[in-house]
KOLFI-380024 format. One record per residue (C-alpha): residue in three letters; x, y, z. Coordinates in steps of 0.25 Angstrom, whole numbers, plus 5000, padded with zeros to 4 digits. Each point is the difference from the previous one (the first is absolute). Example, Ala and Ser with C-alpha at 12.3 -4.5 7.8 and 13.67 -1.06 7.14 Angstrom:
residues 2
> ALA:5049:4982:5031
> SER:5006:5014:4998
***
This chain:
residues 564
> UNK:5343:4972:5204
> UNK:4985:4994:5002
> UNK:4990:4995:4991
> UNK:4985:5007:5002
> UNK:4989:4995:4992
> UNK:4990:5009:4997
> UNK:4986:4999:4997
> UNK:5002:5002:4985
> UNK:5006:4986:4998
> UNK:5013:5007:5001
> UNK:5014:4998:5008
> UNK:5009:5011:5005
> UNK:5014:5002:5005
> UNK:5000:5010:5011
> UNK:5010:5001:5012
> UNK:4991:5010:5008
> UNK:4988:4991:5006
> UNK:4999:4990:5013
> UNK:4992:4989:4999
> UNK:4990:4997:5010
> UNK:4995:4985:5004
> UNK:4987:4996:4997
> UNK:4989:4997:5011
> UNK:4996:4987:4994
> UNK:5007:4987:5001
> UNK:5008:4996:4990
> UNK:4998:4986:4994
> UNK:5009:4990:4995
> UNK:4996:5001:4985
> UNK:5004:5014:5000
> UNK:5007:5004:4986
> UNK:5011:5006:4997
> UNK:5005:5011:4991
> UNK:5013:4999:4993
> UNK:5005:5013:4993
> UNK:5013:5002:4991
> UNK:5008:5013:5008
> UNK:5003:5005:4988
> UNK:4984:5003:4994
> UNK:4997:5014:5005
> UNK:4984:4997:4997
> UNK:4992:4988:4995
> UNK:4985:4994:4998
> UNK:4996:4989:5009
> UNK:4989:4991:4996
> UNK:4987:5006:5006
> UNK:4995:4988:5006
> UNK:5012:4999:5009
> UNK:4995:5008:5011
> UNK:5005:4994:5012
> UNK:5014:5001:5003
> UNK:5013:5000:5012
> UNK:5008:5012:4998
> UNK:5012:4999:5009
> UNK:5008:5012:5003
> UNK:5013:5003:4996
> UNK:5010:5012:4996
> UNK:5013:5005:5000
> UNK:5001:5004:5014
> UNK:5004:4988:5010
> UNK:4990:5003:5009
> UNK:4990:4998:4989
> UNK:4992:5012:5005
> UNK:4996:5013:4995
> UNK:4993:5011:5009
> UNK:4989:5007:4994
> UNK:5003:5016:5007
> UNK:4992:5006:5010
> UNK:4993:4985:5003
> UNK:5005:4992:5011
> UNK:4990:4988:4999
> UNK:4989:4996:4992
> UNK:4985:4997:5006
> UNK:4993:4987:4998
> UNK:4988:5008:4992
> UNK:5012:5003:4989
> UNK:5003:4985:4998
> UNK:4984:4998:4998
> UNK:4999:5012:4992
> UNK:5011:4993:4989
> UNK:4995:4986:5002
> UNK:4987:5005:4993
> UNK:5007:5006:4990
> UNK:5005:4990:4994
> UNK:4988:4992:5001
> UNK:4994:5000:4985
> UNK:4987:5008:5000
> UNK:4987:4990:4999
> UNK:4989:5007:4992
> UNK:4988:5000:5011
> UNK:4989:4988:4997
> UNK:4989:5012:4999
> UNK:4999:5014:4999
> UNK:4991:5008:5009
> UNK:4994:5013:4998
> UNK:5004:5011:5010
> UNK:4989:5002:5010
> UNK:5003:5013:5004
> UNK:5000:5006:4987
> UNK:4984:5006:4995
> UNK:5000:4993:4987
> UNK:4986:4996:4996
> UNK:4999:4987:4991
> UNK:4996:5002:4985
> UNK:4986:4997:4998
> UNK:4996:4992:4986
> UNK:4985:5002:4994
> UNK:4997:4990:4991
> UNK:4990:5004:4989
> UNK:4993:4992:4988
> UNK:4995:5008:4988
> UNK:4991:4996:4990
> UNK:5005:4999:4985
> UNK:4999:5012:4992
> UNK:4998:4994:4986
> UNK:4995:4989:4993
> UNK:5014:4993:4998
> UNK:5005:5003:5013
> UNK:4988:4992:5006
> UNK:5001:4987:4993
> UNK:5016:5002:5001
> UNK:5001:5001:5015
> UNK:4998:4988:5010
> UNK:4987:5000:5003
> UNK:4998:5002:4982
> UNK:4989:4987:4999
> UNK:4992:5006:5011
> UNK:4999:5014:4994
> UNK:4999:4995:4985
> UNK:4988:4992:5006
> UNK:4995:5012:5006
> UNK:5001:5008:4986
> UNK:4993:4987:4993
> UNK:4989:5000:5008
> UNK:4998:5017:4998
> UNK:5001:4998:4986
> UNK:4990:4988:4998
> UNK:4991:5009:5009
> UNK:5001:5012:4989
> UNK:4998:4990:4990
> UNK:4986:4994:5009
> UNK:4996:5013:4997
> UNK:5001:5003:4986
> UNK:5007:5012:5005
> UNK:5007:5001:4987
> UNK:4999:4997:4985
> UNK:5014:4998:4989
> UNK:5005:5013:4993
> UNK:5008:4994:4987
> UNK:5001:5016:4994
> UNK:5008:5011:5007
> UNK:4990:5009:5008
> UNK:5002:5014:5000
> UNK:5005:5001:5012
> UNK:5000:4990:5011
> UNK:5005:4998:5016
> UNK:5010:4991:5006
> UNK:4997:4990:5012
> UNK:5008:4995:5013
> UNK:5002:4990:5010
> UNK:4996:5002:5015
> UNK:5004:4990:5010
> UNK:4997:5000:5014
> UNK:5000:4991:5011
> UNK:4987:4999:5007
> UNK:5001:4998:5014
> UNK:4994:4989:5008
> UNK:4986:5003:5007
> UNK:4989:4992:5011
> UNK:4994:4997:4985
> UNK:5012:4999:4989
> UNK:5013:4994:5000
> UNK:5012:5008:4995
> UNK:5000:4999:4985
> UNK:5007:5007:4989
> UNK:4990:5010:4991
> UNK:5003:5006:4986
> UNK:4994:5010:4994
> UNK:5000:5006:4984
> UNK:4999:5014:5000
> UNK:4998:5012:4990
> UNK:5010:5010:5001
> UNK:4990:5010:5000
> UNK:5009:5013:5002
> UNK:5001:5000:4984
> UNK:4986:5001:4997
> UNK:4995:5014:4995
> UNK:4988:5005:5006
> UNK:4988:5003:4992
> UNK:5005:4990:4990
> UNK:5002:4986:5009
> UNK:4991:5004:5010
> UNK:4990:5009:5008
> UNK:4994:5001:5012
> UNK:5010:4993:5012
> UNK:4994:5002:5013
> UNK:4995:4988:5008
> UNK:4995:5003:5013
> UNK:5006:4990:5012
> UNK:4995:4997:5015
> UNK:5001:5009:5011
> UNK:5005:4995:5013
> UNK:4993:5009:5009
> UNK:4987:4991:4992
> UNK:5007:4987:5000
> UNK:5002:5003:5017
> UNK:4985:5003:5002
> UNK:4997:4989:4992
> UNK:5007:4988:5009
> UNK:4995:5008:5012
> UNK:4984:4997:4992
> UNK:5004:4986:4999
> UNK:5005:4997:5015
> UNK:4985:5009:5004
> UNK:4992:4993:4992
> UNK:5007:4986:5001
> UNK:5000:4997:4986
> UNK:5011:4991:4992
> UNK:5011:5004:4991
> UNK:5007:4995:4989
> UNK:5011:5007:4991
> UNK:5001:4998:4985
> UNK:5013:5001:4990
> UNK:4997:5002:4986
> UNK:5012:4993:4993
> UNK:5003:5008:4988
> UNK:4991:5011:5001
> UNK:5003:5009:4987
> UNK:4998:4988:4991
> UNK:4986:5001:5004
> UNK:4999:5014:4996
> UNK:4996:5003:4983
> UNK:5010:5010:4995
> UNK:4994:5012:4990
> UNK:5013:5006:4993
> UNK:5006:4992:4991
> UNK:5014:4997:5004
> UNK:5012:4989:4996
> UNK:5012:4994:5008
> UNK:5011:4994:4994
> UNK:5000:4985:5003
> UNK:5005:4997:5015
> UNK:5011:4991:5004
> UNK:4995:4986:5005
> UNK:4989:5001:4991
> UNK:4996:4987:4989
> UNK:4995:5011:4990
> UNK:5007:5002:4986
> UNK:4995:5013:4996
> UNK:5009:5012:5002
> UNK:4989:5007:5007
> UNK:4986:4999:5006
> UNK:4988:5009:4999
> UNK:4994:5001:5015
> UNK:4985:4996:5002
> UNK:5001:5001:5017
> UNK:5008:5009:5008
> UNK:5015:4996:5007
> UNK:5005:5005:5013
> UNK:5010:5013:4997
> UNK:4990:5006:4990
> UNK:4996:5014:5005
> UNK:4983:4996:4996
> UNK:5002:4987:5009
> UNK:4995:5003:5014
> UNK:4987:5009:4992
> UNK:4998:4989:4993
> UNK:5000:4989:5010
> UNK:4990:5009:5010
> UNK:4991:5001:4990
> UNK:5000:4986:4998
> UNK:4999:4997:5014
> UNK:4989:5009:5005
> UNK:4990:4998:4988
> UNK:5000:4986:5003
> UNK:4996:5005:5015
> UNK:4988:5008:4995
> UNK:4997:4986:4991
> UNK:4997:4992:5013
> UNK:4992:5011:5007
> UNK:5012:5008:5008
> UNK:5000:5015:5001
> UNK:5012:5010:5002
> UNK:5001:5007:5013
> UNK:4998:5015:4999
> UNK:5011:5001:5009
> UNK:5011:4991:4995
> UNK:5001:4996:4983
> UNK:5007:4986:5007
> UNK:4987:4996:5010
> UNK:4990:4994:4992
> UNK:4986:4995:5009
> UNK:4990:4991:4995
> UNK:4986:5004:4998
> UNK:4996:4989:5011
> UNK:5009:5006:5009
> UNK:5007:4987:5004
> UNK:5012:5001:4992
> UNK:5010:5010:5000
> UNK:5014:5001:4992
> UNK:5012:5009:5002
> UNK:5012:4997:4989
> UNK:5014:5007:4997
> UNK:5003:4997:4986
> UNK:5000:4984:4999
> UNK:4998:4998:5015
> UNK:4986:4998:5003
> UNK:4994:4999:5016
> UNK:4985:4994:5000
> UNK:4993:5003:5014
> UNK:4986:4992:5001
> UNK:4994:4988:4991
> UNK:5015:4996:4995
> UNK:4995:4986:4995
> UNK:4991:5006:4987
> UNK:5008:5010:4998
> UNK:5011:4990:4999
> UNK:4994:4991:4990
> UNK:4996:5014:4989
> UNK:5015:5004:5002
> UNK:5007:4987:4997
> UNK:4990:5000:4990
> UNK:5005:5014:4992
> UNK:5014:4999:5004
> UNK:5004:4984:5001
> UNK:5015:4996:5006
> UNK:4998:5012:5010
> UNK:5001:4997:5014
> UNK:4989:5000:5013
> UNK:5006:5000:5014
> UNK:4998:5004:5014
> UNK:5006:5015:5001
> UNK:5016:5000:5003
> UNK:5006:5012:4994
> UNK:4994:5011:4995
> UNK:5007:5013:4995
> UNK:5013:4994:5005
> UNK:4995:4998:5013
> UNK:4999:4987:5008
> UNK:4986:4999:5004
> UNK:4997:4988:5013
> UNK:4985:4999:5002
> UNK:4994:4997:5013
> UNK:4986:4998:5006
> UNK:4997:5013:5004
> UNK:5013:5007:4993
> UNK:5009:5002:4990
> UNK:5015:5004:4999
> UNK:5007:5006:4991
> UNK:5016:5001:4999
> UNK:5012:5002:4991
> UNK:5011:4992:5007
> UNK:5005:4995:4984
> UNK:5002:5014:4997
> UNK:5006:5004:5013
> UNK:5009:4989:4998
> UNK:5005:5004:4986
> UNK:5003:5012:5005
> UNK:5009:4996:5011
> UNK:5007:4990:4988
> UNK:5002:5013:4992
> UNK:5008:5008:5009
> UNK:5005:4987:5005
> UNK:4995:5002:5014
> UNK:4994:4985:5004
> UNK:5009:4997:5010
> UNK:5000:5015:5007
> UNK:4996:5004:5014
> UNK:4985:5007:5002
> UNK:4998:5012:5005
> UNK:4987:5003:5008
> UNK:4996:5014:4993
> UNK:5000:5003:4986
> UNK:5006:5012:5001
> UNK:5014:5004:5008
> UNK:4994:5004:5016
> UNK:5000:5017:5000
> UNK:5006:5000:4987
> UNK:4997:5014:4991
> UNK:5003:4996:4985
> UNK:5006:5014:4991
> UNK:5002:5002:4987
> UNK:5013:4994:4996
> UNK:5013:5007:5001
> UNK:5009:5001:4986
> UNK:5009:4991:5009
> UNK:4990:4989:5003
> UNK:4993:5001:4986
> UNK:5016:4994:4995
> UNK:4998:4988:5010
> UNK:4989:4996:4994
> UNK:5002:5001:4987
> UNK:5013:4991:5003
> UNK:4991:4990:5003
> UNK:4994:4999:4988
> UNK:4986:4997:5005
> UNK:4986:5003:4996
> UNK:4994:5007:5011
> UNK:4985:5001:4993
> UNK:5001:4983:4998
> UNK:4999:4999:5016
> UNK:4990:5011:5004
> UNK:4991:4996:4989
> UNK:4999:4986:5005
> UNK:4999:5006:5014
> UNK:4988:5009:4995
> UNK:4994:4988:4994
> UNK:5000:4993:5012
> UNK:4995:5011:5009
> UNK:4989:5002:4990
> UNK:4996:4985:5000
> UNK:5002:4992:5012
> UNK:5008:5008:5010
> UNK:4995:5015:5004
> UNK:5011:5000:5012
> UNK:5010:5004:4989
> UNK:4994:5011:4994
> UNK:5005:5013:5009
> UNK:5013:4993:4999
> UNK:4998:4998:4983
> UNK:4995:5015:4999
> UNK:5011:5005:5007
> UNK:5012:4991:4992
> UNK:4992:5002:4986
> UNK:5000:5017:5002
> UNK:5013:4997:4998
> UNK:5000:4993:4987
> UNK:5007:5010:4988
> UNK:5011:5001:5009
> UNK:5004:4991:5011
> UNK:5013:5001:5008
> UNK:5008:4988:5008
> UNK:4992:5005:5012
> UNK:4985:4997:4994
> UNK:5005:4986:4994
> UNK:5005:4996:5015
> UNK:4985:5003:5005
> UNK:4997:4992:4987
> UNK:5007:4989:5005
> UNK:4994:5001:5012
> UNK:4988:4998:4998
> UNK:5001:4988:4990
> UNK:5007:4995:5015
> UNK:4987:5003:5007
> UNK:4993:4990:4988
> UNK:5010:4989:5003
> UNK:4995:4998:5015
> UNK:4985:5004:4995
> UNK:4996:4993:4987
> UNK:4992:4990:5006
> UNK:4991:5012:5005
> UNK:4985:4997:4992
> UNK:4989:5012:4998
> UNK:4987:4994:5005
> UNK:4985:5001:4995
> UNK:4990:4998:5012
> UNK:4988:5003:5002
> UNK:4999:5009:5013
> UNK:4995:4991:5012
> UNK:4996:5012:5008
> UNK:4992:5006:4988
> UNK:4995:4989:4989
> UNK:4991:5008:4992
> UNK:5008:5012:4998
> UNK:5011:5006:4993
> UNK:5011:5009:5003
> UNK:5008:5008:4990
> UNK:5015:5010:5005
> UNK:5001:5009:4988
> UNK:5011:5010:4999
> UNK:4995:5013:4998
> UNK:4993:4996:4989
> UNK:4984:5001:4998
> UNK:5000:4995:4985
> UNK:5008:4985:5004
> UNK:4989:5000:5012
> UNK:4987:5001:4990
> UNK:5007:4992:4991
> UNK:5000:4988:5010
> UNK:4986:5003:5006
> UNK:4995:4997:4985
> UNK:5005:4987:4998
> UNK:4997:4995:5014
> UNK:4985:5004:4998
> UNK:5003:4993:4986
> UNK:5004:4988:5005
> UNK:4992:4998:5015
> UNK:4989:5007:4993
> UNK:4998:5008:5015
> UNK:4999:5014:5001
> UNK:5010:5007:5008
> UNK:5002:5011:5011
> UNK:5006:5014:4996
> UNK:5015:4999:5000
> UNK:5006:5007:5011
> UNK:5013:5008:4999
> UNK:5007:5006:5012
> UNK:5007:5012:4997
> UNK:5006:5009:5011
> UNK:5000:5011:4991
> UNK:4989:5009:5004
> UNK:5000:5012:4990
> UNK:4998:4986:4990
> UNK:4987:4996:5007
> UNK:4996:5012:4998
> UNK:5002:5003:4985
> UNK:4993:4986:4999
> UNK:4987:5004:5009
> UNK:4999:5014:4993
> UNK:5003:5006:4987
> UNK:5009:5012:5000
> UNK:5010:5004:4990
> UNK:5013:5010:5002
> UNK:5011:5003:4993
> UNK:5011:4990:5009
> UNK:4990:4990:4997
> UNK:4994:5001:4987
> UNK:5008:4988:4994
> UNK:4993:4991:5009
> UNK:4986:5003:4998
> UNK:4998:4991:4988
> UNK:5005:4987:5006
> UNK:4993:5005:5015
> UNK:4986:5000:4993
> UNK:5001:4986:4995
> UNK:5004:4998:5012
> UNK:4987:5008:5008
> UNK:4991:4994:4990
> UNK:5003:4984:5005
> UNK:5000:5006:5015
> UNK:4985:5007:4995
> UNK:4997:4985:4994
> UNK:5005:4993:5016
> UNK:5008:4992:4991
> UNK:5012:5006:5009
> UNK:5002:5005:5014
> UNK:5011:5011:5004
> UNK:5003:5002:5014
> UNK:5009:5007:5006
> UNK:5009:4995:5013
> UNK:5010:5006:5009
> UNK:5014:4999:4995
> UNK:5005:4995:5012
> UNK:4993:4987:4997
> UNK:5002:5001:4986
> UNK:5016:4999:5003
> UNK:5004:4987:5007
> UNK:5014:4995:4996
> UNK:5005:5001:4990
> UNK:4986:5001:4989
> UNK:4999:5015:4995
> UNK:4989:5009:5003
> UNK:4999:5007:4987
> UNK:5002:4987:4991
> UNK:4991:4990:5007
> UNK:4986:4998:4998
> UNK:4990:4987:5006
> UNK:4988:4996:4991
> UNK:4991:4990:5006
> UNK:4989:4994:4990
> UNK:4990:4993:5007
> UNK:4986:4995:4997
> UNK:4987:5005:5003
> UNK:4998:4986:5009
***
């Protein structure tokens, strides 16, 4: 009979086993295991691991023969040496490298309070109940409201906004709160009227700086803190008393307007633009936001609360912190969400904050950049059933992602939008498919946000002004009036080149047909500005009118040009 200890701490009686000599020396502190004959299984201590086991049996040769093996190779006396070697857990763990595993990628986000309690609750609570402090001593500067001690007939309820304004060139990062009407339980006709309130057009704000750079003249932008506490409120309207407020009555008649209430923006314009004709400014015809003044030195471009002053900055500046004190005067750095860097002899706008919210949103920071905005020879369809499941497994909103794509094409990068009209056609019901060209094209951002549009007068050209309109005759006119307005210089008809000849035609002589019958009306305003020389229709080859990738039938090139 031999003893085997086996790798469960456990000793058993066999007779069919040989024992092999190990390869390593033996030394002289080697321990020995005594066990009783008569115990068939036993528990060893499990630190006693090493061990002499002698062999011994029955047999007075004191060996046993395994059948069919005749000797035993030295890799088998290695391969049980290591068995009984205990099992050392390694120092470190390493991830297989063969295996296509992508690591998990953490955004981290910070969210602005929601309520009133939440804000002075949470970490940063002394900085946002500051914030609330000084918005409610502000109100109060005011005389916005007045006490209300009897129970109105009806009345509206307030809330919190808190946001975090990013740092600027001219601001440091601060935190910003805002009381606000809920204005979506007002009734009309009874708390308030008339609601429309003109704001800047882009298009003039764009012709504007490019006056500016022309003429060399300085700028300055304004922020009216507060706006709609500066505006009078008709209706007569109650609030029940707002949280953070000193005030003991249970409610409060309103004297000024609030943010939130539906009348506000009317209001505020009003305000603003009869102060304008006050000090001599008088309204574009062409843009409610454009004002000039009568000595044609001063112009003004604003966009609710934003102001941009073009010419003599310094009076104006002293009359505006005049009628609306604790606003702010600065050299232009954003304007309607885009960075603005003013040079010498140019201005550049961008949007790289915006680009690289987006990128946060779909928590694309890190990702690799493509160089097209769109997939190369890729031909979007409408979604399979298949492909509409995948995406809504996501659970992603594909309108969120165009529509900041579209606002940037619109604004501050035109290289985006054929990609941006092809990706929002698809808007009511995108497939997986369309969401991977998304992604793409947020890629293309990643390694092109620093890309700037540019306002420079032509060097070839200084006195003129070109204008690419798309097949449109109405934006083109709309131009050419407020340059005249602003350059006060007559210009040269527009031209349009068309390749359509039987449209040339219909333009140069009136004729009327039954095919094309529902054209006449808008062909004779067009044939009376071509009477006028207010525009030029010629007509070109299509060979020339179709190079690369531009389309013949949806391309047309206005040049404006003065008379000198």
């Amino acid at each position: 009979m031999a003893k085997v200890l086996t790798q469960e701490n456990k000793i058993l009686d066999t007779k069919h086993v040989q024992f092999l000599e190990f390869s390593s020396k033996k030394t002289n502190g080697e321990l020995s295991i005594d066990v009783d004959e008569d115990t068939q299984e036993s528990e060893v201590d499990a630190e006693e691991v090493a061990c002499e086991l002698n062999p011994g049996g029955d047999d007075e040769s004191g060996e046993v023969e395994f059948d069919n093996i005749s000797s035993v190779s030295a890799d088998d006396n290695e391969e049980i040496t290591e068995s009984l070697v205990p099992k050392i857990a390694p120092s470190r763990v390493l991830r297989d490298r063969n295996s296509k595993v992508k690591p998990i990628k953490y955004t981290y986000l910070t969210t602005d309070p929601t309520s009133f309690k939440k804000a002075i609750e949470c970490r940063d609570g002394k900085l946002w109940k500051t914030a609330a402090d000084e918005e409610i001593a502000r109100i109060e500067h005011h005389k916005v409201w007045e006490d209300a001690f009897q129970h109105p007939t009806s009345f509206l309820w307030t809330t919190w906004v808190f946001r975090t304004k990013p740092a600027t060139a001219s601001a440091i990062e601060r935190k910003k709160a805002r009381l606000c009407i809920q204005g979506f339980s007002q009734v009309p006709g009874v708390d308030y009227g008339d609601t429309f309130a003109p704001t800047g057009k882009y298009t003039s704000l764009l012709i504007l700086l490019m006056f500016a750079i022309d003429k060399r003249l300085p700028m300055r932008q304004f922020d009216v803190k507060a706006a709609s506490l500066y505006s009078p409120l008709k209706e007569e309207l109650y609030i029940k008393t707002p949280e953070g407020s000193n005030r003991k009555a249970p409610f409060l008649k309103l004297k000024k307007s609030l943010y939130g209430l539906k009348q506000a923006p009317a209001n505020w314009y009003e305000t603003l633009t009869s102060w304008f004709n006050e000090i001599f400014f008088t309204q574009s015809s062409a843009d409610p936001c454009l004002f000039i003044h009568n000595d044609r030195k001063t112009f003004i471009f604003f966009h609710v609360d934003d102001l941009l002053v073009v010419g003599e900055v310094d009076s104006f500046k002293e009359l505006f912190l005049k009628r609306f004190p604790n606003s702010s005067a600065h050299s232009p750095d954003t304007l309607l969400g885009m960075e603005l860097q003013t040079e010498e002899e140019a201005i550049k706008l961008s949007q790289r904050k915006l680009i690289e919210k987006g990128l946060t949103m779909l928590g694309m920071t890190d990702c690799k950049p493509v160089k097209t905005p769109l997939s190369v020879g890729v031909s979007l369809k409408p979604a399979t059933e298949d492909e509409k499941l995948q995406f809504k497994a996501l659970n992603i909103n594909y309108c969120t992602y165009t529509g900041i794509l579209n606002y940037l094409s619109c604004r501050t990068r035109p290289d985006l939008a054929p990609a941006v009209s092809i990706l929002s056609s698809f808007n009511n019901d995108p497939g997986i498919t369309h969401w991977r060209e998304v992604i793409h094209c947020w890629k293309y951002l990643q390694g092109t946000a620093q890309l700037e549009l540019t306002l420079r007068p032509s060097e070839e050209a200084p006195n003129s002004l070109q204008y690419y309109s798309d097949a449109t005759v109405q934006e083109s006119q709309w131009v050419k009036f407020v340059v005249e307005e602003l350059w006060e210089q007559p210009l040269q008809p527009a031209e349009f080149h068309v390749d359509n000849k039987g449209l040339v035609e219909k333009v140069s002589h009136f004729g009327s047909n039954s095919k094309t019958k529902h054209l006449d009306i808008k062909l004779k305003w067009i044939r009376n500005l071509k009477d006028k020389e207010e525009i030029a229709v010629k007509l070109i080859p299509r060979e020339l009118s179709v190079k690369g990738e531009e389309s013949a039938d949806q391309l047309s090139d206005t040049r404006l040009k003065p008379n000198h």
